[in-house]
C-alpha positions as CSV (number, residue, x, y, z in Angstrom):
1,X,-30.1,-38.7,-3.0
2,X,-27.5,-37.0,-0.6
3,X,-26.2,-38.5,2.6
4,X,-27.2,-41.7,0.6
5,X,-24.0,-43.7,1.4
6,X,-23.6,-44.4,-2.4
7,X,-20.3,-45.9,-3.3
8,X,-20.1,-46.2,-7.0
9,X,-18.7,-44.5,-10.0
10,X,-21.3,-42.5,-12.4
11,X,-22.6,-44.4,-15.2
12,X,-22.3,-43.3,-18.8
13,X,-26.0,-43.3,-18.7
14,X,-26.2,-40.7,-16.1
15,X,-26.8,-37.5,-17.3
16,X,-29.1,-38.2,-19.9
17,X,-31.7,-38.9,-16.6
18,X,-31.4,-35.0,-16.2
19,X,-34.5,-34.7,-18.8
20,X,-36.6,-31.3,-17.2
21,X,-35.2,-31.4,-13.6
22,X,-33.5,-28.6,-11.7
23,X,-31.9,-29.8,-8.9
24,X,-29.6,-32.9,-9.0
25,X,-28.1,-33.5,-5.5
26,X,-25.8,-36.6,-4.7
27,X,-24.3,-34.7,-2.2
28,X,-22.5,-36.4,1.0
29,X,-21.8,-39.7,-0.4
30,X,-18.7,-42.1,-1.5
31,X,-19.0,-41.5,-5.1
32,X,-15.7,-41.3,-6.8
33,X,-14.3,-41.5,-10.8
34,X,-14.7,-39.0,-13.0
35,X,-17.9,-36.6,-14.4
36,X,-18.4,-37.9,-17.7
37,X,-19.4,-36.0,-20.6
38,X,-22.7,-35.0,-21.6
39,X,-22.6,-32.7,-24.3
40,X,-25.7,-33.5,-26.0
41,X,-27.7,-32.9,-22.9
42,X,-28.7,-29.5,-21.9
43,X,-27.7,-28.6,-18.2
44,X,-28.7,-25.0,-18.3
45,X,-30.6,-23.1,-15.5
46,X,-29.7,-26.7,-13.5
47,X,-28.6,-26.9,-9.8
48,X,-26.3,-29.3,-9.6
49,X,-24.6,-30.4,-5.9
50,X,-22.0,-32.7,-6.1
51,X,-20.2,-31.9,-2.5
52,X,-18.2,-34.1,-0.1
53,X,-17.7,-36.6,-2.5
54,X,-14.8,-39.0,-4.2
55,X,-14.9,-36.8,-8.0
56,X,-11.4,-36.8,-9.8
57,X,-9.8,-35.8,-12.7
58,X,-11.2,-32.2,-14.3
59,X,-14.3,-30.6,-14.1
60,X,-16.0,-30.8,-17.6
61,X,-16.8,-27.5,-19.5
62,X,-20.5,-28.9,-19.4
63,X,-21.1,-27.8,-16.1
64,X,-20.2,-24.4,-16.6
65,X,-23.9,-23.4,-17.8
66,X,-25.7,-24.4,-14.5
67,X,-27.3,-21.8,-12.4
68,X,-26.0,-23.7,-9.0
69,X,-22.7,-25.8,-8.8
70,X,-20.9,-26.9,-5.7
71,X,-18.4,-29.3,-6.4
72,X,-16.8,-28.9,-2.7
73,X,-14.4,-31.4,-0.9
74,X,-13.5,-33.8,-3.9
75,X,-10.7,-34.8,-5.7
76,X,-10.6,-32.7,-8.8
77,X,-7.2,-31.9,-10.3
78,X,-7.7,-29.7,-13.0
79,X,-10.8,-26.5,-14.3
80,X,-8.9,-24.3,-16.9
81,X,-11.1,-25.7,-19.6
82,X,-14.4,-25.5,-17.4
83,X,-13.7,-21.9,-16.9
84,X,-12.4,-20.5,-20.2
85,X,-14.7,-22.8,-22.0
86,X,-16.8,-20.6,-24.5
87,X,-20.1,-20.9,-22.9
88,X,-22.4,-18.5,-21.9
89,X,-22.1,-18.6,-18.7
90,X,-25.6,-18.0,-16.5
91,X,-23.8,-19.8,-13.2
92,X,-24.6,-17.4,-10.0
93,X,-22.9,-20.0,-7.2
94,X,-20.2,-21.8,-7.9
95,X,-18.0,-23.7,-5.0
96,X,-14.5,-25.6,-6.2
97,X,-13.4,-25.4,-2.1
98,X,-11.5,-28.5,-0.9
99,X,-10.1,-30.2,-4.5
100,X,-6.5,-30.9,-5.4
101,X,-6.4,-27.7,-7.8
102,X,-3.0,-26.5,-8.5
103,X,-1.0,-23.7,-10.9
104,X,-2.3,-20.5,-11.4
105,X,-6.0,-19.2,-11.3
106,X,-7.0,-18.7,-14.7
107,X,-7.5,-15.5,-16.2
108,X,-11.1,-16.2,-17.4
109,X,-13.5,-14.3,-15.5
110,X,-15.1,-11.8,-17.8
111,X,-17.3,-14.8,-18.6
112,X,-18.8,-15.2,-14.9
113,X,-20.6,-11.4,-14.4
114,X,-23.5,-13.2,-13.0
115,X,-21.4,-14.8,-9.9
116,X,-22.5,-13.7,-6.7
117,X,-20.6,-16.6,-4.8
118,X,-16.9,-17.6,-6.0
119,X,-15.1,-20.1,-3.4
120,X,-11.9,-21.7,-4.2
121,X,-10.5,-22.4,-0.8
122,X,-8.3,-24.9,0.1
123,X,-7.0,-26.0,-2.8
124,X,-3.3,-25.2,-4.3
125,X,-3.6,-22.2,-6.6
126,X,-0.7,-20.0,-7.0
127,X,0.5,-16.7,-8.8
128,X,-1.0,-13.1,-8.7
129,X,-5.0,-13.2,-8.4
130,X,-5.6,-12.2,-12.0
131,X,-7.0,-8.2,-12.5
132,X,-10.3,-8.9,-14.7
133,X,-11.1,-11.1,-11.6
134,X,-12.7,-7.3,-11.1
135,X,-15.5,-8.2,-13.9
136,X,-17.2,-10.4,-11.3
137,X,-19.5,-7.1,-11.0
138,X,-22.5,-8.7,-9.1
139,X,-19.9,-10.8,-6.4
140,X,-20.8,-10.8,-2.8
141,X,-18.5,-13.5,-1.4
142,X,-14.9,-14.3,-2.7
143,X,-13.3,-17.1,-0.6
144,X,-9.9,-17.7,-2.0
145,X,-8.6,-18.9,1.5
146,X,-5.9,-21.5,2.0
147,X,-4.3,-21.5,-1.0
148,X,-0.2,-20.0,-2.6
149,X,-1.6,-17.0,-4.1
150,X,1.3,-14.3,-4.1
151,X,1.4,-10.4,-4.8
152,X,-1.0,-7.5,-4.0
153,X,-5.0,-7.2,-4.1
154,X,-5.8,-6.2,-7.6
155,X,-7.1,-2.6,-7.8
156,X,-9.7,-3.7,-10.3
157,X,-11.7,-5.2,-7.0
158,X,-12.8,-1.4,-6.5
159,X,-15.3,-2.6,-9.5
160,X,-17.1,-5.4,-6.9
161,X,-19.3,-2.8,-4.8
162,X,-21.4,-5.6,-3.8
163,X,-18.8,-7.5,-2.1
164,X,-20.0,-8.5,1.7
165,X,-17.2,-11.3,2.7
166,X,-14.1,-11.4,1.5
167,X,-11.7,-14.2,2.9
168,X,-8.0,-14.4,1.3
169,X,-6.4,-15.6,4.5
170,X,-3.3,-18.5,4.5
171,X,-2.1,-17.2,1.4
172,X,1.2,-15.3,0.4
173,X,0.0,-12.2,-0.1
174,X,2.1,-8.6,0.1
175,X,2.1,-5.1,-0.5
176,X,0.0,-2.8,2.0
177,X,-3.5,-3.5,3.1
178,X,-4.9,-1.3,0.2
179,X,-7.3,1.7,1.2
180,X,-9.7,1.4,-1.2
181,X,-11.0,-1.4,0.6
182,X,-12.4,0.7,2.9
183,X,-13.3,3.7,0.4
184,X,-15.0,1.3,-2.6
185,X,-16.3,-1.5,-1.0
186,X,-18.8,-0.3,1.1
187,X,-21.2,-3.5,2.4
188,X,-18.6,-5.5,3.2
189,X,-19.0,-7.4,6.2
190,X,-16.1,-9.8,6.9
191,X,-12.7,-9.1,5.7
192,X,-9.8,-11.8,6.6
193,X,-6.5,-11.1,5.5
194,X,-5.2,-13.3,8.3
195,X,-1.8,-15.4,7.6
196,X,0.0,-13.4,4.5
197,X,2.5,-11.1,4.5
198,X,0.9,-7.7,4.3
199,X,3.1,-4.7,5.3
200,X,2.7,-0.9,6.2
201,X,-0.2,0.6,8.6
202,X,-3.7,0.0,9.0
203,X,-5.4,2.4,6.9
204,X,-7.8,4.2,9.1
205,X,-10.2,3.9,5.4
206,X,-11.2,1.0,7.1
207,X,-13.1,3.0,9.7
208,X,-15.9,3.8,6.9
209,X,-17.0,0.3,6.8
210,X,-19.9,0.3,9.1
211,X,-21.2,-2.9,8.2
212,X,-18.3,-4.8,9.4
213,X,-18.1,-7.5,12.1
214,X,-15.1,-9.2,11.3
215,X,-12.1,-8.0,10.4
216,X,-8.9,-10.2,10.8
217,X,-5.3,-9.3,9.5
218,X,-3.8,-11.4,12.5
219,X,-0.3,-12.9,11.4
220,X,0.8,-10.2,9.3
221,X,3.9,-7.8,9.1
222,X,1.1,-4.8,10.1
223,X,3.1,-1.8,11.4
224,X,2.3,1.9,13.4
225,X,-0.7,2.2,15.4
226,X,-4.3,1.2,15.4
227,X,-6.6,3.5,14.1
228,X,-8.2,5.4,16.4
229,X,-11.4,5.7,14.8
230,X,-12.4,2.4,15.0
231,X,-15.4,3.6,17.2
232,X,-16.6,4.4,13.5
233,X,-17.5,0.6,12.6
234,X,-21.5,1.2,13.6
235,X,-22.7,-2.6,13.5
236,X,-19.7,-3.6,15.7
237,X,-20.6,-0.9,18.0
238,X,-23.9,-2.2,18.2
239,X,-24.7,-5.5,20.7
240,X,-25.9,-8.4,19.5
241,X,-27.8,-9.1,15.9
242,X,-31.0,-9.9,14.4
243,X,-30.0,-12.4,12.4
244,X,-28.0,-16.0,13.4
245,X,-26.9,-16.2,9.8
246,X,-25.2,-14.1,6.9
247,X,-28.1,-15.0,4.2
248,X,-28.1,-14.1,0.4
249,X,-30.6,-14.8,-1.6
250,X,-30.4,-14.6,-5.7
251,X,-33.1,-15.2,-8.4
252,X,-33.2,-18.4,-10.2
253,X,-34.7,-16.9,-13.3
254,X,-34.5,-14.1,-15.5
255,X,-38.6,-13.3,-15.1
256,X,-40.3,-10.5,-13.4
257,X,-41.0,-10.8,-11.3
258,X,-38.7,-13.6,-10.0
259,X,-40.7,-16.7,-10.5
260,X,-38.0,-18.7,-7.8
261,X,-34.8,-17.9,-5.9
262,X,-32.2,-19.8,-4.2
263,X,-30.0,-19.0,-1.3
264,X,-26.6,-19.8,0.9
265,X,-25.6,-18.8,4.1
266,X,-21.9,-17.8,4.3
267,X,-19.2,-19.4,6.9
268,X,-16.1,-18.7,8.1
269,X,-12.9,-19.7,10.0
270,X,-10.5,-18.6,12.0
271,X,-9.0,-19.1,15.4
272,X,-11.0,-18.6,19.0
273,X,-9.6,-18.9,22.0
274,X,-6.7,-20.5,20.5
275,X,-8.5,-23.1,18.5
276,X,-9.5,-23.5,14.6
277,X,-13.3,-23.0,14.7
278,X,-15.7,-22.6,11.8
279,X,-19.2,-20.9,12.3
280,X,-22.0,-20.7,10.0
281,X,-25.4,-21.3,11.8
282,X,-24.6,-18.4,14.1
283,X,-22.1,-16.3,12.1
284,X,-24.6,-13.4,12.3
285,X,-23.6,-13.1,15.6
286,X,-19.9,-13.1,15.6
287,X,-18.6,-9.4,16.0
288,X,-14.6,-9.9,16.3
289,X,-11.2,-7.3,15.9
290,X,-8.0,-9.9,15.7
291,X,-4.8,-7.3,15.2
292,X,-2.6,-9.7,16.7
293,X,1.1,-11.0,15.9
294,X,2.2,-8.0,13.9
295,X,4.6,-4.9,14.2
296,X,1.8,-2.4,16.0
297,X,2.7,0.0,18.2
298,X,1.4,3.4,20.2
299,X,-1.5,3.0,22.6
300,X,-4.6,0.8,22.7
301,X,-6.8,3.8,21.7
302,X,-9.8,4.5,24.1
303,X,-12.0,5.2,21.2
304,X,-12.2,0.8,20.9
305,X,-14.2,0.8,24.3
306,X,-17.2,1.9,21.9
307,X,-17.5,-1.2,19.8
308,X,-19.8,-2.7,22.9
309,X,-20.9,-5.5,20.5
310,X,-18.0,-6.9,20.2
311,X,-17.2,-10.7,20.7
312,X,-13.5,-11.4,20.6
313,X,-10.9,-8.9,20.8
314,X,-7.6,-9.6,20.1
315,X,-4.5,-7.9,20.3
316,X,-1.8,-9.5,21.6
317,X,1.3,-10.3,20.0
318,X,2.8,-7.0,18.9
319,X,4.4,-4.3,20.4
320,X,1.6,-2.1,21.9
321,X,2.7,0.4,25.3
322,X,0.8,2.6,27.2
323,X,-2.5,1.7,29.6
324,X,-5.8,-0.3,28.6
325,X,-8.3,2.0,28.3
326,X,-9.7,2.5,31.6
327,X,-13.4,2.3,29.9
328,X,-12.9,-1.2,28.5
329,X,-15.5,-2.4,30.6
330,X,-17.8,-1.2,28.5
331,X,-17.0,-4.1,26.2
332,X,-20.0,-5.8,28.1
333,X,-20.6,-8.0,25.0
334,X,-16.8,-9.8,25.4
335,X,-16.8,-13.7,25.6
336,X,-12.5,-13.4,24.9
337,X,-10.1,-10.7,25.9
338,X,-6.4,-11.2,24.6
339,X,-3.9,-8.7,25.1
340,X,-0.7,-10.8,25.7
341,X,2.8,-10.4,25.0
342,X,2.9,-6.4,24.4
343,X,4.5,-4.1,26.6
344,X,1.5,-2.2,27.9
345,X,2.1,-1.1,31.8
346,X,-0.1,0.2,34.7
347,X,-3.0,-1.3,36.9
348,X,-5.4,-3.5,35.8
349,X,-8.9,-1.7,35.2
350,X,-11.4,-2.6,37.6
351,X,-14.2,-1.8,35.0
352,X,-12.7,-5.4,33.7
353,X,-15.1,-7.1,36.2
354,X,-18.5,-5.5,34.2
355,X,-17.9,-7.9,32.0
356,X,-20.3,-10.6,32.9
357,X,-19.8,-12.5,29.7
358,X,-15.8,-12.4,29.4
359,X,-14.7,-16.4,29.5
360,X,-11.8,-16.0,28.2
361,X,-9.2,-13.6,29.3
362,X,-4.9,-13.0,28.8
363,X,-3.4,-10.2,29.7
364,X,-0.1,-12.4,30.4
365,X,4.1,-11.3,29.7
366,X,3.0,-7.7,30.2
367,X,3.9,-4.7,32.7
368,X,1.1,-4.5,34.1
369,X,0.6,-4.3,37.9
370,X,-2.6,-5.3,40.0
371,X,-4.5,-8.5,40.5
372,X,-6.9,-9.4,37.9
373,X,-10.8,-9.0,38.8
374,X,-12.4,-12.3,38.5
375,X,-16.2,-11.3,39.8
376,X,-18.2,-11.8,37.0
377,X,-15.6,-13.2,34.5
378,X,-14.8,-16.6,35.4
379,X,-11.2,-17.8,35.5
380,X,-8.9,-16.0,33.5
381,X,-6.7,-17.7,31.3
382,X,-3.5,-16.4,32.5
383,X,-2.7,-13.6,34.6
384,X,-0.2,-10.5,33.9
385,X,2.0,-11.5,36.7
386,X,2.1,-15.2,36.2
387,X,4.4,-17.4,33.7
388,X,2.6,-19.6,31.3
389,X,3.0,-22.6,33.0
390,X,3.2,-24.4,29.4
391,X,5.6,-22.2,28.0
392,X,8.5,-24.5,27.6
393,X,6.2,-27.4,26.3
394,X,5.1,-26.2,22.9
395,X,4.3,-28.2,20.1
396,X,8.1,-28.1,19.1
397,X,8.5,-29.8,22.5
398,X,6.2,-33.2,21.1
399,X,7.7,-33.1,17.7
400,X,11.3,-33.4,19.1
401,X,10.3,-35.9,21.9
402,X,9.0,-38.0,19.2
403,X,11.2,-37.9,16.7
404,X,14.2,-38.5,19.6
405,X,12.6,-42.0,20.2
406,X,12.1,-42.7,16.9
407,X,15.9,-42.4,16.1
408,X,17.3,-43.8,18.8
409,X,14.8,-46.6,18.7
410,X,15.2,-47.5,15.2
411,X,18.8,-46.5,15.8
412,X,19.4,-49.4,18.0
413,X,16.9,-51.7,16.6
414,X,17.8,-51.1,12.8
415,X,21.6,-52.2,13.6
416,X,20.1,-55.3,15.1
417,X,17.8,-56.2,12.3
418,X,20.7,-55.9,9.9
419,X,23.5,-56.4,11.2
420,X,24.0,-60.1,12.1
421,X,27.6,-60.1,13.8
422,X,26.1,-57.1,16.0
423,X,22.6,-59.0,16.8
424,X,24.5,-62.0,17.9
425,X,26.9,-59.6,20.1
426,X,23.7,-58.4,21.8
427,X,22.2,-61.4,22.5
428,X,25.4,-62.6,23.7
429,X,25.3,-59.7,26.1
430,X,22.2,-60.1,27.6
431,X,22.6,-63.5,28.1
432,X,25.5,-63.0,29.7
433,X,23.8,-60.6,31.8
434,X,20.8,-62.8,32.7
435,X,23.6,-65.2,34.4
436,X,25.1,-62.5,36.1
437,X,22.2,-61.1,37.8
438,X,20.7,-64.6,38.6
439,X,24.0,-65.4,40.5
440,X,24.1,-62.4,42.2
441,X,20.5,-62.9,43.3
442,X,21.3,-66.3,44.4
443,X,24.2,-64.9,46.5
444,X,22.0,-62.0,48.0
445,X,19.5,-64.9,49.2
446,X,22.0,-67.1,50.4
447,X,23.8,-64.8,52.5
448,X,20.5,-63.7,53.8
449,X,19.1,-66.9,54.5
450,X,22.4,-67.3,56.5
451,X,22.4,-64.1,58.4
452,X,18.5,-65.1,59.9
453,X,19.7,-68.5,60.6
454,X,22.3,-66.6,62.9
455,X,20.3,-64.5,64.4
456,X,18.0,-67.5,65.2
């Protein structure tokens, strides 16, 4: 019954319909209240899909025995008791993104060893990720983006070989980018540390992920150089991909073999080409580097020219000297190029023109010297010799135009409203003003009415 355009609240009724199905979905509709209870009906093994709904209030310990639950973009307020509750917990997807979710993330997660999905995006968590969040032993995506979390990555992570995506970005994260990441995580494909406040240099442990295609840790406090063995991250240096999609698949039941399985394809978002942009369908085929707006230094190293299948690279924003790499040409696979604000000198590399693909390109508010080869690259966003011609008109720029009319005009107006003597003042004006200018009209007529009759 999804995308059913329901608008109703959940009968008392409702759960006892369950009887011997496995799948409830009422997904994509206007339902709002509460979840009820249902404790005398059995939800185990269930998949239940609740998302992009009107849900409030908490989620109900009940719930925490189904196989598949996606709660998503709702209302909910409140799941300490769903997650501590004393079940047995069998749940292998779980989704709370999008809810009004506040104070800390509880400390419960020994019970969840079967999760291979945990996303709690977008809501309002905060304090220290909790360390046994490292018992999630069978995890392959942890999505706590978007939310007040503070502190360092727990070490106890190491535990979560499986891992493929982690996304902790727009949080208030610290410390150092740790280097076990690179070291005990070993199939992880998308790492976003984007918006925190991580400190200290890029370990160069990073290098040994070869599976990666995205790794973000733009907006950061990242300082010293980039590692120069970035050459090492195989599927980036790679073009294109097989797959459109980042698939897993996990059994729904405990038999051998596996009588049925489920599966979710994973998504992620982060900024392109200036813009907010969320990919799923073809996230298989984004290969992206975003270093930029931190503290880096040194050289771009040559050794990046070998990641030919990447996307998007972005560096710009830091303090980076030297020459581009001659070679980067290579980077054939390129749809966005942005090396801005740095201090990186020299000519422009001709080898920029190979890049039949490149739509997107800034190499702006740099030393750099040379005109820009267009051939095969479409118009560049902003050349190094050129000022942003929008520089001065930020969003700052809107903001204060806007709130400038808004005071003086309810200055002005609010003074009128409520303050009679003044109102009457200002009418008293302007009709004295309406007199004034009709006279002098009348004048400006006559005398020119006379001066033709003169002439005439």
């Amino acid at each position: 019954m999804s995308d059913g355009d329901i608008s109703d609240v959940l009968p008392s009724w409702f759960w006892g319909l369950l009887g011997d199905r496995s799948t409830i979905d009422l997904s994509n509709n206007q339902i709002r209240g509460t979840l009820g209870s249902s404790e005398a009906v059995s939800v185990n093994g269930v998949e239940v899909r609740f998302s992009s709904n009107q849900l409030e209030g908490p989620v109900p310990p009940f719930l925490s025995n189904v196989k598949y639950l996606d709660l998503s973009d709702n209302k909910f307020l409140e799941m300490t008791s769903f997650l501590c509750s004393s079940n047995v917990k069998i749940s292998r997807f779980l989704d709370l993104s999008s809810n009004h979710i506040s104070r800390e993330l509880p400390d419960c997660w020994r019970h969840w060893v079967n999760l291979d999905l945990l996303d709690l995006s977008n809501n309002s968590f905060s304090g220290k990720i909790p360390p046994n969040i490292g018992c999630l032993l069978r995890i392959k995506t942890l999505k706590l983006r978007r939310n007040r979390l503070v502190g360092e990555l727990p070490s106890s992570l190491k535990s979560c070989t499986s891992l493929n995506v982690i996304d902790l970005g727009d949080n208030k994260l610290s410390s150092s980018v740790p280097e076990w990441l690179g070291v005990c995580l070993p199939n992880l494909v998308i790492l976003m540390l984007q918006f925190n406040q991580f400190s200290g240099s890029l370990p160069s442990q990073l290098c040994h992920l070869a599976y990666l295609q995205i790794l973000d840790v733009s907006v950061n406090e990242i300082s010293g150089t980039i590692p120069k063995c970035l050459n090492n991250l195989t599927s980036s240096a790679q073009e294109g991909n097989s797959n459109l999609t980042i698939r897993h698949s996990f059994n729904t039941s405990e038999a051998e073999p596996p009588m049925s399985s489920l599966y979710y394809e994973d998504d992620a978002t982060f900024m392109w080409k200036g813009t907010l942009c969320s990919y799923k369908s073809t996230l298989g085929l984004v290969k992206r580097i975003d270093l930029s707006s931190n503290r880096l230094t040194g050289e771009i190293p040559s050794e990046i020219t070998h990641l030919v299948g990447l996307v998007s690279l972005n560096l710009s924003r830091n303090n980076l000297s030297g020459k581009i790499p001659l070679e980067i040409g290579k980077l054939k696979s390129l749809d966005s190029l942005d090396l801005s604000r740095n201090k990186i000198g020299g000519r422009i590399p001709t080898s920029l023109a190979r890049i039949d693909r490149l739509t997107y390109m800034n190499l702006s508010y740099n030393n750099l010297s040379g005109e820009i080869p267009t051939e095969g690259t479409g118009r560049p966003n902003v050349s190094s010799d050129q000022e942003d011609p929008d520089e001065l008109i930020t969003l700052g720029f809107y903001i204060g135009l806007g709130l400038g009319f808004g005071v003086g005009f309810w200055g002005v107006s609010g003074c009128l409203i409520f303050k009679r003597s003044w109102r009457y003042a200002y009418y008293n004006f302007l009709n004295a003003l309406n007199g004034w200018l009709y006279v002098r009209v009348a004048l400006i007529r006559r005398q020119l009415k006379d001066m033709l009759s003169g002439q005439s």
